[in-house]
C-alpha positions in Angstrom: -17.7 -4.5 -7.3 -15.7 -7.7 -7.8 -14.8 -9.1 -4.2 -11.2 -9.7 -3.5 -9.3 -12.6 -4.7 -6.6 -14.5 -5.5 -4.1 -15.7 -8.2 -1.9 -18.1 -8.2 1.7 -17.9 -9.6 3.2 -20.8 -9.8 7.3 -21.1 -10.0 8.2 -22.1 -13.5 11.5 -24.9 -14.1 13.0 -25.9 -17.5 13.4 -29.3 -18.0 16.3 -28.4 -21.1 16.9 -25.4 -22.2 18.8 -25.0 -25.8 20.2 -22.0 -27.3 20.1 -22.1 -31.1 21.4 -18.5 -31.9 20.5 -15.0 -31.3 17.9 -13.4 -32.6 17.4 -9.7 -34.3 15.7 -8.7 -31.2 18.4 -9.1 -28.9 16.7 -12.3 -27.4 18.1 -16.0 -27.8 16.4 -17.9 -29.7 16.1 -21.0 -27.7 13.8 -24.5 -27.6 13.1 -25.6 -23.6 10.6 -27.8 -22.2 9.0 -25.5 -19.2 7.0 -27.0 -16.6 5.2 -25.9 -13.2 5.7 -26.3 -9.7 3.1 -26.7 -7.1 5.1 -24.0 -5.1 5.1 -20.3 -6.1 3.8 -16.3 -5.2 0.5 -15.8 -4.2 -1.7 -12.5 -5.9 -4.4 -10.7 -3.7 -6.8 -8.5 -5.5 -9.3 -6.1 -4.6 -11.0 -3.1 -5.6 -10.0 0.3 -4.5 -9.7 3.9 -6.4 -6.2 4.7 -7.1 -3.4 1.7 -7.8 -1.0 0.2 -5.0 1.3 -2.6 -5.2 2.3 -4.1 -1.6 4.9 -6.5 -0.9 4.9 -8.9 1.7 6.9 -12.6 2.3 9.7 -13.9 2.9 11.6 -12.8 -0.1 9.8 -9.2 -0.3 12.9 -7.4 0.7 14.5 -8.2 -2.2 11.9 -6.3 -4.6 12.9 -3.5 -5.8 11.9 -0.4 -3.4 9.6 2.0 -6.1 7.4 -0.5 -6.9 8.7 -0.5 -10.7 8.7 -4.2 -10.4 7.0 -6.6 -13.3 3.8 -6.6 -11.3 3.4 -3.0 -11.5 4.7 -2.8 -15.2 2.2 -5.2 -16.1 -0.7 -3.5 -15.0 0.4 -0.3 -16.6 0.8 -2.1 -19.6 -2.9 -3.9 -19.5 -4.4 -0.1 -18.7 -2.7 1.0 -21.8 -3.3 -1.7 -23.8 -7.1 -1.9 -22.7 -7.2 2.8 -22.1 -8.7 2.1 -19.0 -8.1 4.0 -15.1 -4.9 2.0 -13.6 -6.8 0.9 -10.8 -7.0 -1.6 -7.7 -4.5 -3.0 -5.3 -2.3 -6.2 -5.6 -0.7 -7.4 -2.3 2.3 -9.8 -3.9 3.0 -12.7 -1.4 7.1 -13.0 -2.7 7.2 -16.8 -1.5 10.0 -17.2 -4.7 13.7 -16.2 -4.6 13.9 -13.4 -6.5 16.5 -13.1 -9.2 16.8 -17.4 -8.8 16.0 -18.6 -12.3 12.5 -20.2 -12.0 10.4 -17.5 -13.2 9.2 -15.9 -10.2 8.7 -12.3 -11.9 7.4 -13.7 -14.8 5.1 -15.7 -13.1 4.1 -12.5 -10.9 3.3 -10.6 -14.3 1.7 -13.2 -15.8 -0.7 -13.4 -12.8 -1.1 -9.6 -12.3 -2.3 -9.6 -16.5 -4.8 -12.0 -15.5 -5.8 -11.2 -12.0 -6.4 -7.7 -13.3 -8.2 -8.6 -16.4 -10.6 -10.2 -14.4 -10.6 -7.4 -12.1 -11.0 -4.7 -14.7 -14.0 -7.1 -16.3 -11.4 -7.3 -19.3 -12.2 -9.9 -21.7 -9.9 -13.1 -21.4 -8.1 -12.5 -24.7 -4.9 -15.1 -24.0 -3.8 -14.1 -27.6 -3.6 -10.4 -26.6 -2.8 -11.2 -23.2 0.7 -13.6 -24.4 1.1 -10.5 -26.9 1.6 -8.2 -23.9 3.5 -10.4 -21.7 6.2 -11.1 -24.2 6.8 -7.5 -24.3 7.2 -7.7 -20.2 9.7 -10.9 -20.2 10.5 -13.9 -22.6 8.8 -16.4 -20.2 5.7 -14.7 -19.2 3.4 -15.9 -22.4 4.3 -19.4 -20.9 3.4 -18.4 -17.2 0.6 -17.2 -18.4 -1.2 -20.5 -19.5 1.2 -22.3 -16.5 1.7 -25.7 -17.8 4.0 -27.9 -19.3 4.5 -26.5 -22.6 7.6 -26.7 -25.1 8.8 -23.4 -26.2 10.8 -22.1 -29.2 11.7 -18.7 -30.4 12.8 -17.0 -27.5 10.0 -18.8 -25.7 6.8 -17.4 -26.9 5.8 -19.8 -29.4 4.2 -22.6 -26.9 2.8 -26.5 -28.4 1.6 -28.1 -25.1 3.3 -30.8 -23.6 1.0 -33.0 -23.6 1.1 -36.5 -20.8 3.3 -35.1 -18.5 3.6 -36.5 -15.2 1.8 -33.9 -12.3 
């Protein structure tokens, strides 16, 4: 049994953002240059039967009271995706604004995917992994990786950016 742990998830900013047009999917299709912050939610893990999802932080009041926020939709999607028992509990640390435009829930998705891939003993597939996060949110195949990347399409198509300062 895995002992608990933590993930990181860091607060995401775009440097530009450009719309180009909108796309079939309803999404804008857009190039941006995203980068990280050193600030962000924390993610704590750990092993039990059945699946919670706690809030707590200074902007936890703000989440949305059924627990049907991106956290929880991730894992039920990674459980699908993977058939196997939606388990565990994730205590989100909601240090970001929500609803403040620097990725907070797609970082928190992007860090539940992994934190409960490595949780699950799920193989790190980041292919499969971006694939499922793009269906959660636009940004979260970026916050997966978490680092300065430039994105097109509607921001799942990712070339690293690389010499950026830290």
């Amino acid at each position: 049994m895995p002992q608990p742990f933590h993930v990181f998830a860091p607060a995401k900013l775009n440097l530009f953002l450009h719309v180009t047009g909108k796309r079939a999917d309803g999404y804008h299709a857009l190039q941006s240059l995203m980068v990280f912050a050193d600030i962000g939610d924390d993610l704590f893990f750990a092993e039990q039967d059945g699946f919670t999802v706690e809030s707590a932080g200074p902007f936890a009041m703000a989440l949305p009271k059924t627990g049907d926020n991106l956290v929880a939709k991730a894992a039920r999607l990674l459980a699908e995706e993977y058939r196997v028992p939606l388990r565990g509990k994730i205590t989100l640390e909601k240090n970001l604004p929500v609803a403040s435009g620097i990725g907070g829930g797609s970082a928190d998705a992007a860090a539940a995917l992994r934190g409960l891939a490595r949780l699950w003993n799920l193989p790190e597939d980041q292919p499969r992994l971006q694939k499922l996060g793009f269906r959660l949110g636009a940004d979260v195949p970026a916050c997966l990786a978490s680092r300065a990347a430039f994105a097109d399409g509607a921001g799942e198509i990712l070339t690293q950016a690389e010499n950026m300062p830290a």
